[in-house]
C-alpha angles and dihedrals in degrees: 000000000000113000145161089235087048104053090033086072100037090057086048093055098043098049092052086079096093094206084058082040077065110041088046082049092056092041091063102023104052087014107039092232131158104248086201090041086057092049096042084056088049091045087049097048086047083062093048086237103141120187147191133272083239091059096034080056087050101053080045099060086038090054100040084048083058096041092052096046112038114007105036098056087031085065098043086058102053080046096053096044084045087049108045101020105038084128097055108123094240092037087121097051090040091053089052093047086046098052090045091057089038081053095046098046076054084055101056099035075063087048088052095047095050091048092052090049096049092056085060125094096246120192124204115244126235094181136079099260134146118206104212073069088088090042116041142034110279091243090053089049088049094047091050092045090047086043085057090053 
């Protein structure tokens, strides 16, 4: 049910709404928080798969170790090459080869994220819930759910 592959394309599709692009964008940008980390709480509420706000801590360290040791000085890198070397011949083919193994260190922060989920006891939900409840502020989690409409 739950897989890396899965949730890989429904945070692709997702994503591809440019209003939740924004509202992701806020999240981490003025919230520090983890956009895949937000996407893997809605997948998993999709699933009515609700979880704790241990585990909900948990997905969050896992996300933020991640964060600190691939993506964030990944992305320093690629800021730093668009900033300083934005005249080197190749510059074109180096930025797209920059952004696909950005997108693939997404990727397998997803992959992480998924494999930690799936080691905790998860409980299906009867009840109406919404995961990004135990993550974000209630007004961001209302502008993302009214984004997906």
């Amino acid at each position: 049910m739950l897989s890396p592959d899965s949730f890989w394309r429904y945070a692709c599709d997702v994503y591809r709404n440019t209003q939740v692009q924004q509202v992701l964008l806020e999240c981490q940008d003025l919230h520090s928080k983890n956009v895949n980390l937000c996407l893997l709480l809605d997948y998993l509420t999709t699933h009515s798969i609700q979880l704790t706000e241990q585990q909900v801590q948990a997905l969050a360290a896992c996300a933020a170790d991640t964060d600190k040791t691939l993506l964030h000085p990944y992305r320093a890198t690629r800021q730093q090459v668009k900033k300083r070397f934005d005249d080197y011949p190749e510059y074109a083919a180096l930025r797209t080869s920059l952004l696909s193994t950005e997108l693939e260190l997404e990727k397998l922060q997803q992959h992480c994220l998924i494999e930690l989920v799936t080691g905790f006891d998860l409980k299906p939900s009867v009840q109406q819930f919404s995961n990004l409840e135990l993550y974000l502020p209630k007004q961001l989690v209302t502008r993302f759910e009214h984004a997906k409409t």
